[in-house]
C-alpha positions in Angstrom: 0.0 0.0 0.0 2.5 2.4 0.7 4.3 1.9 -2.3 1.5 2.3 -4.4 0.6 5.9 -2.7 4.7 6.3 -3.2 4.2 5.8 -6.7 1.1 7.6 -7.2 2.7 10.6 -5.7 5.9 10.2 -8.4 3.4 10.2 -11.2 1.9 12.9 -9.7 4.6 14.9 -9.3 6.3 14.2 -12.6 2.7 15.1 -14.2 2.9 18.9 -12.7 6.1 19.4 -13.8 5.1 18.4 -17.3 2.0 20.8 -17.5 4.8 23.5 -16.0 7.5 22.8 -18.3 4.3 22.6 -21.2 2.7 25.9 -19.7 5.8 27.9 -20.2 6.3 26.9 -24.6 4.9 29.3 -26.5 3.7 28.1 -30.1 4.9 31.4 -31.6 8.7 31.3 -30.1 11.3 29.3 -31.7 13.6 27.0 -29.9 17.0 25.1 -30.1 16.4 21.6 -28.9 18.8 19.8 -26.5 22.1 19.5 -28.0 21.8 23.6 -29.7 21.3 23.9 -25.5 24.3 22.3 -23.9 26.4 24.0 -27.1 25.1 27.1 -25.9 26.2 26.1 -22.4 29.8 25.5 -23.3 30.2 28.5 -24.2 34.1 28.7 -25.0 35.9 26.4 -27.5 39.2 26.4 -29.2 40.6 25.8 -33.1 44.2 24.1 -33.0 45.6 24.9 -37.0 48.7 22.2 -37.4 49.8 22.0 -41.2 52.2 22.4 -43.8 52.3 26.1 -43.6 53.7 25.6 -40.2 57.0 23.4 -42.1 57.3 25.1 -45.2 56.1 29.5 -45.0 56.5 29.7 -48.8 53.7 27.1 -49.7 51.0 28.3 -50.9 48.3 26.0 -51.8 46.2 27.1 -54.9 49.7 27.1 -56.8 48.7 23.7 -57.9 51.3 20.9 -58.0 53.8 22.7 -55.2 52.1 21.0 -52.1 55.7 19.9 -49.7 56.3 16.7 -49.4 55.1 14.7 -46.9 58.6 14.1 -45.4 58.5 17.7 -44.3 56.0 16.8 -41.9 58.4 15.8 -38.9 57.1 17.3 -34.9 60.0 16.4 -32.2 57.5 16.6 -29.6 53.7 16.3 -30.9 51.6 16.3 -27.2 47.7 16.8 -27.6 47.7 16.3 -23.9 50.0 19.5 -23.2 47.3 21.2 -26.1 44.3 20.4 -24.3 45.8 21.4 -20.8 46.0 24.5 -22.4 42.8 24.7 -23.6 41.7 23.6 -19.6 43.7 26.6 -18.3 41.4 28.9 -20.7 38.2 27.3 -19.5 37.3 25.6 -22.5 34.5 22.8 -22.6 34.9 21.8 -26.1 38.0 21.4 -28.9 38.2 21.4 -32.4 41.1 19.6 -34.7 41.9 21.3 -37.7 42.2 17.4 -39.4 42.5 18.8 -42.4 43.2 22.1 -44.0 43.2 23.8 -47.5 46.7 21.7 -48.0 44.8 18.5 -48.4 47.7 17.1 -45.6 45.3 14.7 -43.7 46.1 14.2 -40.0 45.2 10.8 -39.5 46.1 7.7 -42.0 43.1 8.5 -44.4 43.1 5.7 -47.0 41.2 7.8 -49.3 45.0 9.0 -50.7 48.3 9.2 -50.0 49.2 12.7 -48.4 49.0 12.0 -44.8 50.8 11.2 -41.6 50.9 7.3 -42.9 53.5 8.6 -45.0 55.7 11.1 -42.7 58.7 10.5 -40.3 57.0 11.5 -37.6 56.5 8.0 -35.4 57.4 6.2 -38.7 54.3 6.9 -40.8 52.1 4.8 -37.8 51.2 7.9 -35.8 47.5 9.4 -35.7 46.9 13.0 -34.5 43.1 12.9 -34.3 42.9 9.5 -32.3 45.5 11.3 -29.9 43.5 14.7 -30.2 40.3 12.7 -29.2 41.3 10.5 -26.1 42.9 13.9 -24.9 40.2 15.6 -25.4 38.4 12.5 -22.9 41.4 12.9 -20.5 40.9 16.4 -19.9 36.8 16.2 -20.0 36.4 18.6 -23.1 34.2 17.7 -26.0 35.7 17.0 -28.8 35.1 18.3 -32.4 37.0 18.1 -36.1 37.2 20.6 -38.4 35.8 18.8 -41.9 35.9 21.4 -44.5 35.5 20.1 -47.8 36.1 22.8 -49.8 40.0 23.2 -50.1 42.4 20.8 -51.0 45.4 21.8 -52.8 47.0 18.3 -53.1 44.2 17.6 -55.2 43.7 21.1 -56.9 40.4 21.8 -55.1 39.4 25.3 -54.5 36.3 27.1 -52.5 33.8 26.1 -52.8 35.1 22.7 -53.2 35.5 22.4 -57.0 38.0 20.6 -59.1 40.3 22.8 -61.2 41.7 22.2 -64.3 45.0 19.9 -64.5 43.6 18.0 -61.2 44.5 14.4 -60.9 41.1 13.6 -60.1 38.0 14.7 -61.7 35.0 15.9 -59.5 33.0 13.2 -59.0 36.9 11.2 -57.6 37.3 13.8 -55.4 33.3 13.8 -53.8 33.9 10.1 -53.2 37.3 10.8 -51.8 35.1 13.8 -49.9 32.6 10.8 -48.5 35.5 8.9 -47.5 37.3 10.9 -45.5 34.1 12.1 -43.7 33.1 8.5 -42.6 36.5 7.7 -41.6 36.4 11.4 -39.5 33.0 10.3 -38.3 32.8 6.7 -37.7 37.0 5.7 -36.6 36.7 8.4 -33.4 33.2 8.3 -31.4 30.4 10.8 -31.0 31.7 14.5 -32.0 30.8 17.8 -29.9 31.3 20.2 -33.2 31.9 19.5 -37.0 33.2 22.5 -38.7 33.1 23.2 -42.3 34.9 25.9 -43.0 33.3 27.7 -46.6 29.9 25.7 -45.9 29.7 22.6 -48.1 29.1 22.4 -51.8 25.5 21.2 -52.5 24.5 18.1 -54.4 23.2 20.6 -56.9 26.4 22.8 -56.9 27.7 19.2 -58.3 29.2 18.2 -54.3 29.3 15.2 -52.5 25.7 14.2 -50.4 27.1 15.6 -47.1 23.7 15.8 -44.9 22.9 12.2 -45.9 26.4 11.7 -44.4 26.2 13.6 -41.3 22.9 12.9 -40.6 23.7 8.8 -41.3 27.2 9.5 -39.0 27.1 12.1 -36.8 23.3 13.0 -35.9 23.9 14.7 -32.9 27.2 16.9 -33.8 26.7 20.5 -34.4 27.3 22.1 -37.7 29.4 25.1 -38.2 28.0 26.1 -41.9 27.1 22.9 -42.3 24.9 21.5 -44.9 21.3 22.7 -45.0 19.0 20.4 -43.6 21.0 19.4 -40.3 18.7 19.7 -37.2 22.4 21.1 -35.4 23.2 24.0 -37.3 25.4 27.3 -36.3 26.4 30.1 -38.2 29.5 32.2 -38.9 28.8 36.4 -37.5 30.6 37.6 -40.3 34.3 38.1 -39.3 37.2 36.4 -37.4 38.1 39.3 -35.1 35.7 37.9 -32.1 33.1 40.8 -32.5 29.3 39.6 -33.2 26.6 42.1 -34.0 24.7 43.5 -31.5 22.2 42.5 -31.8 22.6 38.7 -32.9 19.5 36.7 -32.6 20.0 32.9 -32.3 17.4 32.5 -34.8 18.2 33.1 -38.4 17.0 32.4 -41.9 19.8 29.9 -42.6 23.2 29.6 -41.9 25.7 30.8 -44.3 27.6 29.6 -46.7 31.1 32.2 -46.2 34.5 31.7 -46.7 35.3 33.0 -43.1 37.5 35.4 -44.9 35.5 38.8 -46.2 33.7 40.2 -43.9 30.0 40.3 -44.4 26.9 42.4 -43.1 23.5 41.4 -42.1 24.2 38.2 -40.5 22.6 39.6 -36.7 20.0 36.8 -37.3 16.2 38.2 -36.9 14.2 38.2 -34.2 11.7 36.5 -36.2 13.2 34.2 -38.3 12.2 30.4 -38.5 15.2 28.3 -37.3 17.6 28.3 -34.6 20.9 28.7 -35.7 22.9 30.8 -33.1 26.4 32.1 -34.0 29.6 30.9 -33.0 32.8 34.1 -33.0 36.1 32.2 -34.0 38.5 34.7 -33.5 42.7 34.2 -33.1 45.3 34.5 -30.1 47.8 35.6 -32.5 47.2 39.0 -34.2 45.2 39.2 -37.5 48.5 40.9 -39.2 50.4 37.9 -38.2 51.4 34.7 -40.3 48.8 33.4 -42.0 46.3 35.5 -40.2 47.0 34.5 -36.9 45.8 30.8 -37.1 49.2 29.0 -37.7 52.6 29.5 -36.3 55.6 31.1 -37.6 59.4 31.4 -36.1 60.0 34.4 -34.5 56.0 35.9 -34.1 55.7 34.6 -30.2 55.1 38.4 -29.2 52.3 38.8 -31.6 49.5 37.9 -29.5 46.4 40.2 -28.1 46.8 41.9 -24.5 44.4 40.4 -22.1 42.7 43.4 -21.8 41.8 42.9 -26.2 41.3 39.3 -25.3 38.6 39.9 -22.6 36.9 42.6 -24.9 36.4 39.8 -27.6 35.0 37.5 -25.1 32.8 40.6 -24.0 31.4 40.6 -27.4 31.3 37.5 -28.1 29.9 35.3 -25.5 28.5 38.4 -24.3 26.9 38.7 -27.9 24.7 35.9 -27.7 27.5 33.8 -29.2 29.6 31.2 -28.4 33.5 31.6 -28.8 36.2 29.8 -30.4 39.7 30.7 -30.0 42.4 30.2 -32.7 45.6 28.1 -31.3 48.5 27.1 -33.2 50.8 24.6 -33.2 54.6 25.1 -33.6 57.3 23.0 -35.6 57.6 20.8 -32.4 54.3 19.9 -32.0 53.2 22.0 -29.3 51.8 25.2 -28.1 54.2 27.9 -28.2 55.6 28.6 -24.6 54.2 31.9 -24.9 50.5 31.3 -26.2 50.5 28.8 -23.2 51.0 31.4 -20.5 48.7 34.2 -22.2 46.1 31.8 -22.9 46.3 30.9 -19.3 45.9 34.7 -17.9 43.2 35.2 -20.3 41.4 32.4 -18.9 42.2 33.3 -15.4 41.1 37.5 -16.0 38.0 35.4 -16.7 37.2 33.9 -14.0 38.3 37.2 -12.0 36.0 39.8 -14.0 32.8 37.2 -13.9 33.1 34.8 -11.6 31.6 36.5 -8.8 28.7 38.7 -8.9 28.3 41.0 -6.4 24.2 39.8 -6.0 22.4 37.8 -8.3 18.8 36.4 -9.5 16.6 34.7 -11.5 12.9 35.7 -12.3 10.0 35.8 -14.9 8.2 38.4 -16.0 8.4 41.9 -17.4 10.6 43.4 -14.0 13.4 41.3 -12.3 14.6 43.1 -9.8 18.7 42.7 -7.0 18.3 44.2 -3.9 21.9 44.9 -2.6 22.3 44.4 1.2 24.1 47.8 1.3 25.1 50.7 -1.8 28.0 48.9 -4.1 29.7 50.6 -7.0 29.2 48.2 -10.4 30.0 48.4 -13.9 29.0 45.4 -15.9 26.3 43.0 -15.6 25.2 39.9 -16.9 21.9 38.6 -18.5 20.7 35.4 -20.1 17.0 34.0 -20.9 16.5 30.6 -20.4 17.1 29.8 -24.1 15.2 26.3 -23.8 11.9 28.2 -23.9 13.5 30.6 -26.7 14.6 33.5 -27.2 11.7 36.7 -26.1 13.0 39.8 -25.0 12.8 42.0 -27.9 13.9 45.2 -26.0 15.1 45.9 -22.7 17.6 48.3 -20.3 18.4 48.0 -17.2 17.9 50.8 -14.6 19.9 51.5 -10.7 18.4 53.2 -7.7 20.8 55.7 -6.4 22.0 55.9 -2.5 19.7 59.2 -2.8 16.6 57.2 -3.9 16.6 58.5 -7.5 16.8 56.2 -10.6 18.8 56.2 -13.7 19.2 53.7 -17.2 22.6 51.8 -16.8 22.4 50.3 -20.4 19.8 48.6 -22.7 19.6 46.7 -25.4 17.4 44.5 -27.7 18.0 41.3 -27.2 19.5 38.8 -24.6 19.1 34.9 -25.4 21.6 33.1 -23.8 24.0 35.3 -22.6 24.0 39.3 -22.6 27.0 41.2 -20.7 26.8 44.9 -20.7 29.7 47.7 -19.5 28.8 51.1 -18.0 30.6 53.9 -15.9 30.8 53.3 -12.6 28.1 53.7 -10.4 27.2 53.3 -7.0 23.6 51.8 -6.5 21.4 49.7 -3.5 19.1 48.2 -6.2 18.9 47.4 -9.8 16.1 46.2 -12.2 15.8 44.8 -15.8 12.7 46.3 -17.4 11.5 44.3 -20.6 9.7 46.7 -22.9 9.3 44.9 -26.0 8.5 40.9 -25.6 7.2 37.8 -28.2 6.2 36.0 -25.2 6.2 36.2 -21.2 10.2 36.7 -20.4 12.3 33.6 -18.3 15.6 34.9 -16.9 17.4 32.4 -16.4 20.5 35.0 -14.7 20.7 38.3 -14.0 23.8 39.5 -12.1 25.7 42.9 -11.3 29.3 43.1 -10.8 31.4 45.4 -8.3 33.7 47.9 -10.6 37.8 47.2 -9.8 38.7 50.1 -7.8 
């Protein structure tokens, strides 16, 4: 008897939550499902870029023909361990492999040809980077992703948007099977992936491409897409530059993603508030400065001082995680295999100013409705302050700003904004205040804050 009232009670209970959960969806409000959620949760990633470039800085890969040879391919040292403690110190929850770039060099021993670590010095042509990038990637409890673009391959005289050019040894249809079988051995050989990234989109079936969706969606279900093909349930979307700064404002809903080079810079991709799909954006940005070798994302000799301040690197994560976005940071890998010396210790402050600037609010709340307000127990002087929505239930605030009660009882607008969705984190001038508020003024539904927090201003 009493486990049947237990039980009863269970179901009971479970059944409320259900109608609350169900109460709270609005029919009119898009919203990511489960895996666009714990993306959005990671919030920071990081891009290793390990190629020929890094042995050879006179190759360049769309003069056909001049590829270096595979012997030139040679790291003392190689440690994906040391990379992805370096990607810990940052605070990174998930990693992408560059496995292969516009080269065409593949990092593990592809048998779809013969340019590959199979055929390198480096542990007698029997090494594999992307197995040892993956059980790193376990070791140190990030999610692991690969960087699968398909749409540059000098070794085989391939060029954006993935098109065979004349005097290739293979003719296009050769190189979208060697396209298919380098993507199942990516995405069957190494276990679930966090992130796929296609750098340049993917080159329809129509275009005359390979059937990438079938692929993915056969392969990888459950991996988000950065420009991936259209039709993935996962998809993310470039913001439109590599410098770490999204629009404002950038909606996690959008049209479509896009199909980009990552290069030019392009307008109009803030999403709309309106649009039909979720597809958020994720700011890839580099360590190294854009002026740099090969815009920042490999290595080069003698370049270990060109790397952003801290202060630059926090006002890219500012707007960029604090842009609705999530970020990615550029690392690169030098001749030995490793992490510079240097990128390892700045990557390690910037991770640690961090923690310092956000990890602890001064008061903080959650709360539904158009006013959330923070009582302070007695007047502090902030600066910054973060919001997010609980994106699960979509994005609704259309317009907002946030307004402080002075120590004299009068109130004034700290900042506003139009929209939040996961994560909003706005900058003033200092000012003392004993209570805050976030007034929506514009909503597509009833708002769920899922955080709102105030910080105390460095004196």
């Amino acid at each position: 008897m009493k486990r049947s009232q237990c039980f009863f009670h269970l179901m009971l209970f479970a059944a409320i939550l259900l109608l609350l959960s169900c109460a709270e969806k609005d029919e009119h409000v898009v919203c990511p499902n489960a895996k666009q959620l714990a993306w959005a949760d990671a919030e920071i990633g990081v891009l290793f870029h390990f190629d020929m470039p890094v042995f050879d800085d006179t190759y360049n890969f769309r003069r056909w023909g001049t590829h270096p040879a595979t012997t030139a391919f040679n790291p003392s040292a190689l440690n994906t361990d040391q990379w992805l403690e370096t990607a810990q110190s940052l605070g990174a929850k998930y990693a992408v492999l560059v496995a292969k770039h516009c080269s065409g060099f593949s990092l593990w021993p592809t048998e779809a040809h013969e340019y590959s670590v199979k055929n390198c010095p480096w542990k007698d042509g029997k090494g594999d980077i992307v197995a040892d990038f993956i059980a790193s990637c376990r070791k140190y409890g990030i999610k692991p992703g690969i960087y699968a673009s398909t749409t540059a391959n000098g070794y085989l005289y391939v060029d954006n948007p993935g098109l065979v050019q004349t005097g290739s040894p293979v003719t296009q249809q050769e190189y979208n099977a060697i396209v298919v079988k380098q993507l199942t051995e990516l995405w069957s050989n190494y276990g679930d992936l966090f992130e796929i990234w296609f750098d340049g989109g993917v080159l329809s079936p129509k275009e005359g491409g390979a059937d990438v969706l079938a692929l993915v969606q056969k392969l990888q279900p459950d991996a988000i897409a950065f420009q991936g093909p259209y039709g993935h349930r996962n998809l993310i979307r470039w913001v439109g530059n590599e410098i770490g700064t999204a629009p404002d404002p950038c909606w996690a809903t959008a049209d479509s993603t896009t199909n980009s080079d990552g290069v030019r810079v392009v307008t109009g991709l803030n999403g709309r508030a309106d649009a039909p799909f979720w597809c958020p954006g994720e700011s890839d940005f580099t360590l190294r400065f854009n002026r740099s070798y090969q815009g920042g994302w490999f290595w080069h000799e003698g370049q270990d001082n060109l790397m952003f301040s801290v202060d630059e690197l926090m006002k890219k994560y500012e707007t960029s995680v604090g842009r609705n976005t999530n970020m990615l940071l550029g690392i690169v890998i030098d001749d030995r295999g490793l992490v510079p010396d240097a990128d390892v210790k700045r990557i390690a402050e910037f991770g640690h100013a961090i923690q310092e600037r956000y990890g602890t609010p001064v008061v903080h709340t959650s709360g539904k409705g158009d006013i959330v307000s923070l009582n302070l127990k007695q007047p502090k002087t902030i600066d910054r302050l973060v919001l997010q929505e609980n994106i699960k239930y979509g994005e609704r605030v259309l317009k907002w700003h946030v307004e402080g009660t002075l120590a004299n009882g009068s109130v004034v607008t700290l900042c506003s904004g139009e929209n939040i969705g996961h994560k909003r984190i706005s900058s003033f001038e200092p000012v003392e205040v004993k209570a805050v508020r976030l007034v929506v003024d514009e909503q597509k539904a009833k708002p769920i804050i899922r955080h709102f927090a105030v910080f105390e201003a460095k004196r």
